[in-house]
C-alpha positions as CSV (number, residue, x, y, z in Angstrom):
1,X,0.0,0.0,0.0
2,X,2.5,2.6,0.6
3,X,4.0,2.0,-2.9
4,X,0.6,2.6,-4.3
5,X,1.2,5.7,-2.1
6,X,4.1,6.7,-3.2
7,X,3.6,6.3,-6.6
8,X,-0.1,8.1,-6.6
9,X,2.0,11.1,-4.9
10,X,3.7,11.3,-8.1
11,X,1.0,11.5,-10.6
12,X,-0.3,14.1,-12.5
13,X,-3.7,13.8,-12.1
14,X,-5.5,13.4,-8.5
15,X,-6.5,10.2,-9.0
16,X,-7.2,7.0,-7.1
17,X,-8.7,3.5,-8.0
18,X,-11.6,2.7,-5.2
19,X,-11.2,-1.0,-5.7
20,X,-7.2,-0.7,-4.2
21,X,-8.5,0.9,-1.2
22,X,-11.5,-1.5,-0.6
23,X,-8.6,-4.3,-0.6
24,X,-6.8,-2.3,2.1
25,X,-9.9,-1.7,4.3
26,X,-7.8,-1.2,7.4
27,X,-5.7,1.2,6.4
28,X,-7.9,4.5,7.2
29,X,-6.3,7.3,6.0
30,X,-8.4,10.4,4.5
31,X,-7.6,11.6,1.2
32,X,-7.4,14.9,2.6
33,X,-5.5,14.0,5.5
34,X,-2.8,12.4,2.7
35,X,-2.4,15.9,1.0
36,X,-2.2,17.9,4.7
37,X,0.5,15.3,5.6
38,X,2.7,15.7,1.8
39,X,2.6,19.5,2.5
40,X,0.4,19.7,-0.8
41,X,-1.9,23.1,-0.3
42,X,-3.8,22.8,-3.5
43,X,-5.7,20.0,-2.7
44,X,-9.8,20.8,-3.7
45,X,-12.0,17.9,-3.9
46,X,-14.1,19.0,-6.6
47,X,-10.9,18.7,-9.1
48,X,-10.7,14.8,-7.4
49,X,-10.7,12.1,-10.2
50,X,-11.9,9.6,-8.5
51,X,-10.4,7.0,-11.0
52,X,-12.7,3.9,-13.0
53,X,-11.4,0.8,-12.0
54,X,-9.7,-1.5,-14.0
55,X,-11.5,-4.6,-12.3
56,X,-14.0,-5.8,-14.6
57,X,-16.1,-7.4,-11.3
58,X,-16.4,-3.3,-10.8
59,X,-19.3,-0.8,-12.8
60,X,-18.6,2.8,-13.3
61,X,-21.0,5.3,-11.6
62,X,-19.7,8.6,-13.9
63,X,-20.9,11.9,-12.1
64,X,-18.8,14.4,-14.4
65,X,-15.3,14.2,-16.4
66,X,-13.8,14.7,-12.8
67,X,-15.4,12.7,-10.8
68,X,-16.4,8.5,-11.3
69,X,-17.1,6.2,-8.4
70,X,-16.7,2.7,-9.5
71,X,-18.5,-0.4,-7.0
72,X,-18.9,-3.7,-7.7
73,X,-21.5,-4.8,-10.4
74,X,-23.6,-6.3,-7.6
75,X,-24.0,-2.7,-6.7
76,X,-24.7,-0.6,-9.5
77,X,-28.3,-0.3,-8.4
78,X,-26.6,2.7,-6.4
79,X,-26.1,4.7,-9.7
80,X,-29.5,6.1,-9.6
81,X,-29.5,7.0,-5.9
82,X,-26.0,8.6,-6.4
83,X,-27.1,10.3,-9.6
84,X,-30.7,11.4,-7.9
85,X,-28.5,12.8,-5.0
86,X,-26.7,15.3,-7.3
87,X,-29.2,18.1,-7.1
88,X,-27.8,19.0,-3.6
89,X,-24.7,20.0,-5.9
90,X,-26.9,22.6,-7.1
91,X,-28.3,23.9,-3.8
92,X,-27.1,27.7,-3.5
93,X,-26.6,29.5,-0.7
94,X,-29.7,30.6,0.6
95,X,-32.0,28.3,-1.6
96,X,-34.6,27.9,0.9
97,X,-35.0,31.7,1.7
98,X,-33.4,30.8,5.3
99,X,-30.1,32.2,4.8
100,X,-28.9,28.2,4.8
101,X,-25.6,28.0,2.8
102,X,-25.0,25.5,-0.4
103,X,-23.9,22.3,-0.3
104,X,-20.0,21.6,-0.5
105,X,-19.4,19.1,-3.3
106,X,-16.7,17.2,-1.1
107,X,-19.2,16.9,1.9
108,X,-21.2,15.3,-1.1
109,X,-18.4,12.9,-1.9
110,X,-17.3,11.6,1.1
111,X,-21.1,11.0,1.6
112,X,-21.0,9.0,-1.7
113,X,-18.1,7.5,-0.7
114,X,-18.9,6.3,2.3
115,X,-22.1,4.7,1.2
116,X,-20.2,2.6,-1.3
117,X,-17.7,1.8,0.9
118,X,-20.4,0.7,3.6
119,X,-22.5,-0.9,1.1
120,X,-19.4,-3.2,-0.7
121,X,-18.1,-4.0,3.3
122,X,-22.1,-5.6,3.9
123,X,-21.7,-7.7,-0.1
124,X,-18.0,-8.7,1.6
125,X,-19.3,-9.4,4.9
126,X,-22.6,-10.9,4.5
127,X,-22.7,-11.7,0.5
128,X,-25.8,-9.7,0.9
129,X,-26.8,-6.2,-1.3
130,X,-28.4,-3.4,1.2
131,X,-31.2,-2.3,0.5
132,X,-31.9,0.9,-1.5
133,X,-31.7,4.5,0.5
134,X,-32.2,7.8,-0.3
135,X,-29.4,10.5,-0.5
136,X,-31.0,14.0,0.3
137,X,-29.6,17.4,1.9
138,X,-30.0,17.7,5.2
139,X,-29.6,20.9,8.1
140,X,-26.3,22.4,8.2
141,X,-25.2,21.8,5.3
142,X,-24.8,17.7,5.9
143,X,-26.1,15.2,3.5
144,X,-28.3,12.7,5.1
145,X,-28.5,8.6,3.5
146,X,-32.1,7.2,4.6
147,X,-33.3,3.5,4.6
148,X,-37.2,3.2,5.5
149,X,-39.2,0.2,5.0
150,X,-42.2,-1.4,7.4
151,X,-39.9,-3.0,9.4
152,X,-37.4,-0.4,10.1
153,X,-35.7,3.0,9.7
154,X,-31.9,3.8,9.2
155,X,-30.6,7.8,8.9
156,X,-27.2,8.6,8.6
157,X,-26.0,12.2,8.9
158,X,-22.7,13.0,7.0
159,X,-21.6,16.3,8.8
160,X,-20.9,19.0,6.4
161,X,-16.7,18.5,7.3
162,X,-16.8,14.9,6.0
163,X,-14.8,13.3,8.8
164,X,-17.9,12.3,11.3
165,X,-21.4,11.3,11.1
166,X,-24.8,10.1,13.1
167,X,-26.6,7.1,13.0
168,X,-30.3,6.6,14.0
169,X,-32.3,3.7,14.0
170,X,-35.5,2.3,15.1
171,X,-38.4,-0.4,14.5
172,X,-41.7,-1.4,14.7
173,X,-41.0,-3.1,18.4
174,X,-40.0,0.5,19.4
175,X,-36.5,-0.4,19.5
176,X,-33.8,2.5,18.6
177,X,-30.2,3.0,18.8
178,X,-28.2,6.0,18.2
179,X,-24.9,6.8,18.0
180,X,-21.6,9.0,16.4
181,X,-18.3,8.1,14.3
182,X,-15.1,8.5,12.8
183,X,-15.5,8.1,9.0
184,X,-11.9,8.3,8.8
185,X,-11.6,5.1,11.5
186,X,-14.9,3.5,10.9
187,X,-16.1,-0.3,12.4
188,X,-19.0,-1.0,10.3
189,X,-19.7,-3.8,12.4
190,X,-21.1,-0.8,14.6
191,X,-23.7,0.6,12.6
192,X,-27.4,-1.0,11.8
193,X,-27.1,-2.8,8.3
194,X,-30.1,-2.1,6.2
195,X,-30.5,-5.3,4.7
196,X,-33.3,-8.1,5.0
């Protein structure tokens, strides 16, 4: 991995393959933290190529010509939750006449990011596909991912920083949980799975 580093440190382009990082699960390390640690100040997330994959088990989600998430094909049901999602890119700053401020494109990424990443760890884990959630805007600027069926609710708040988040849960026996986290040092294990 820190050859893949190394060598990604070098490249023109900001660009990363998900499907190298999925391998290396347990080595958390933001991509922002990566440029703050390499001295690099012109780091900006909405220039980030997140790169196809070369893996042919993998299906390309393409958002723009700088920006492509690629997940397994199991998953490619998320390309039209991800692509419905995009009109919080095009929130301004005061769009509800509240004074509330636009959505940052990389508080929409990591969001993104961190469903796929959550979504492949449950196919790895229990060779099951989640169910299908919603991706809307939520207060503060946050993006908010929401599973609701009869059985059960699942909402998880991405804070508009990108590096924590909330979980809430309940169910029709009146059960709940709730709780924070790290998306930088994340157990999925930890957080409900919204699967059936």
């Amino acid at each position: 991995m820190e050859k893949y580093l190394q060598n990604w440190y070098t490249q023109p382009k900001k660009t990363i393959d998900l499907s190298i990082w999925q391998k290396h699960k347990d080595y958390s390390i933001s991509l922002s933290r990566i440029y703050q640690e390499r001295g690099l100040d012109d780091f900006n997330l909405n220039e980030f190529i997140v790169s196809p994959s070369s893996n042919s088990d993998n299906y390309d989600i393409v958002i723009d010509e700088n920006c492509t998430f690629s997940v397994p094909n199991k998953l490619k049901q998320l390309e039209n939750i991800i692509l419905d999602s995009k009109y919080i890119l095009d929130l301004e700053e005061d769009w509800d006449d509240n004074e509330s401020p636009a959505y940052d494109k990389a508080t929409w990424i990591e969001a993104v990011n961190f469903l796929i990443k959550y979504a492949t760890w449950i196919l790895d884990e229990q060779q099951k596909v989640i169910l299908m959630p919603k991706i809307s805007h939520a207060p503060k600027s946050g993006i908010d991912i929401l599973w609701e069926n009869d059985k059960f609710r699942i909402l998880i708040y991405i804070n508009q920083d990108g590096k924590s988040g909330l979980f809430y849960t309940d169910n029709t026996k009146q059960q709940l949980s709730e709780g924070q986290f790290d998306i930088e040092d994340i157990n999925f294990k930890l957080l409900p799975q919204p699967i059936e």
